[in-house]
C-alpha positions as CSV (number, residue, x, y, z in Angstrom):
1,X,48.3,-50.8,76.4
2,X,49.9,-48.3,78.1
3,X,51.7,-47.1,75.2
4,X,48.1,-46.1,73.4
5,X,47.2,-44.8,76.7
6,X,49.7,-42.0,76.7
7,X,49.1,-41.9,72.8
8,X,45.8,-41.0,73.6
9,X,46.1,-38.6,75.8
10,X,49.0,-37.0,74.2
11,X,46.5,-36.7,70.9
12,X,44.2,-35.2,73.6
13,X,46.6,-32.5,75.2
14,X,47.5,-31.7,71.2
15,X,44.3,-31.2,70.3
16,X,43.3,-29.3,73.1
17,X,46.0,-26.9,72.4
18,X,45.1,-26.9,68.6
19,X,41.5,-25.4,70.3
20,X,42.8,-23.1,72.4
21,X,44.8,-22.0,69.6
22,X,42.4,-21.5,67.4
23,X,40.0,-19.9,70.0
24,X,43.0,-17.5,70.4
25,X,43.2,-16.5,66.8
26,X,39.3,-16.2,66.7
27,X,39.9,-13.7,69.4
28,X,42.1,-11.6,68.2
29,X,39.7,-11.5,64.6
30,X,37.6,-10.1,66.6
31,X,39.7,-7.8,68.5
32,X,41.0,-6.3,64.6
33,X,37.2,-6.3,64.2
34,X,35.9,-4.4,66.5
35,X,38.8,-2.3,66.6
36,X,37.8,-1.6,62.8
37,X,34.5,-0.7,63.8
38,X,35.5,1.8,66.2
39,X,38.0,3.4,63.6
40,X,35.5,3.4,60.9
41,X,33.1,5.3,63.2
42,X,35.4,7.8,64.2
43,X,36.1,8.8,60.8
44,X,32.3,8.9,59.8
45,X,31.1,10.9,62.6
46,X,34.2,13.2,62.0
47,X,33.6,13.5,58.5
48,X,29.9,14.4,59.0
49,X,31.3,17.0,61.6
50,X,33.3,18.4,58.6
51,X,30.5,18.5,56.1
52,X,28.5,20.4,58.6
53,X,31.1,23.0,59.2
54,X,32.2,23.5,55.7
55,X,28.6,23.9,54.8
56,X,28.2,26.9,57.4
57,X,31.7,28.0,56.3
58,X,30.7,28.2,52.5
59,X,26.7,30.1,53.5
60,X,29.4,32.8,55.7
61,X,31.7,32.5,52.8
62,X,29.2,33.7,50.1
63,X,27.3,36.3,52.9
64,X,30.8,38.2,53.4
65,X,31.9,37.9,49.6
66,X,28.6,39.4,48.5
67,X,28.9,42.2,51.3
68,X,32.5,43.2,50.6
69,X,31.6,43.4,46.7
70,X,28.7,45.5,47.2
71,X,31.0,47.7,49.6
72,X,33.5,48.2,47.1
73,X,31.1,49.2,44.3
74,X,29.5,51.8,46.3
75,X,33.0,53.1,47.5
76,X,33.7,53.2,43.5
77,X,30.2,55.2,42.7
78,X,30.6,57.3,45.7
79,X,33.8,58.3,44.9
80,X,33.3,59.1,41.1
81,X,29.9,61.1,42.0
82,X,32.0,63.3,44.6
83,X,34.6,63.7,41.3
84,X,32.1,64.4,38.9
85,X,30.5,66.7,41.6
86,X,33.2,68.7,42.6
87,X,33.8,70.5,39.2
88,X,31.4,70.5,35.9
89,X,34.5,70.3,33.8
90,X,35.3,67.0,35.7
91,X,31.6,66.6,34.8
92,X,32.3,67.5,31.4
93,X,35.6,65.8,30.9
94,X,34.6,62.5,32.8
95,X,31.1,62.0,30.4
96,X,33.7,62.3,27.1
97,X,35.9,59.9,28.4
98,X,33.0,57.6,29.4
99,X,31.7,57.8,25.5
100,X,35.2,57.0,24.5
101,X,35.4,53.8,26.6
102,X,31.6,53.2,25.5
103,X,33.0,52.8,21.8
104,X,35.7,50.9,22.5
105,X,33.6,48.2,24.6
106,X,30.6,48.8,22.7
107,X,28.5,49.0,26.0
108,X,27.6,51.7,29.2
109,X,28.9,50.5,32.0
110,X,27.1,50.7,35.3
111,X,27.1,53.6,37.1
């Protein structure tokens, strides 16, 4: 009898262990999970934050493009009035030329 005794409590001790075990493992799932979750909303809110700035980046993007190509063309018509100002055979000449390219393109460009 004593023999079954210390079976039994043997099979008890064991199977305790087998809970604790288990327990354990169940802890540490849900260590992995939660650490998971955190990770995952890092890298949502951060990628939101990124959106956000590349979306204000693009807007200034587009504003200074727009300026600097607007800059330039008025630097280009400034600076052919101010040729075809300072001489009428600039004038002359630069109207000839500009028929010449007209043909060639078949169009007026801009002034």
């Amino acid at each position: 009898m004593a023999q079954i005794s210390t079976a039994r409590s043997s099979m008890g001790a064991l199977m305790g262990s087998v809970t604790t075990a288990a327990s354990a493992v169940t802890g540490v799932f849900k260590v992995v999970e939660d650490s998971m979750s955190i990770a995952n909303n890092f890298v949502s809110r951060h990628a939101e934050q990124q959106r956000f700035a590349n979306q204000g980046d693009l807007a200034m993007f587009k504003r200074e493009y727009k300026d600097q190509l607007a800059m330039r063309d008025a630097q280009r018509r400034k600076s052919l009035a101010e040729f075809r100002n300072a001489d009428p055979l600039n004038d002359e000449l630069y109207s000839d030329a500009e028929k010449f390219v007209e043909e060639i393109y078949g169009e007026k460009s801009p002034t």
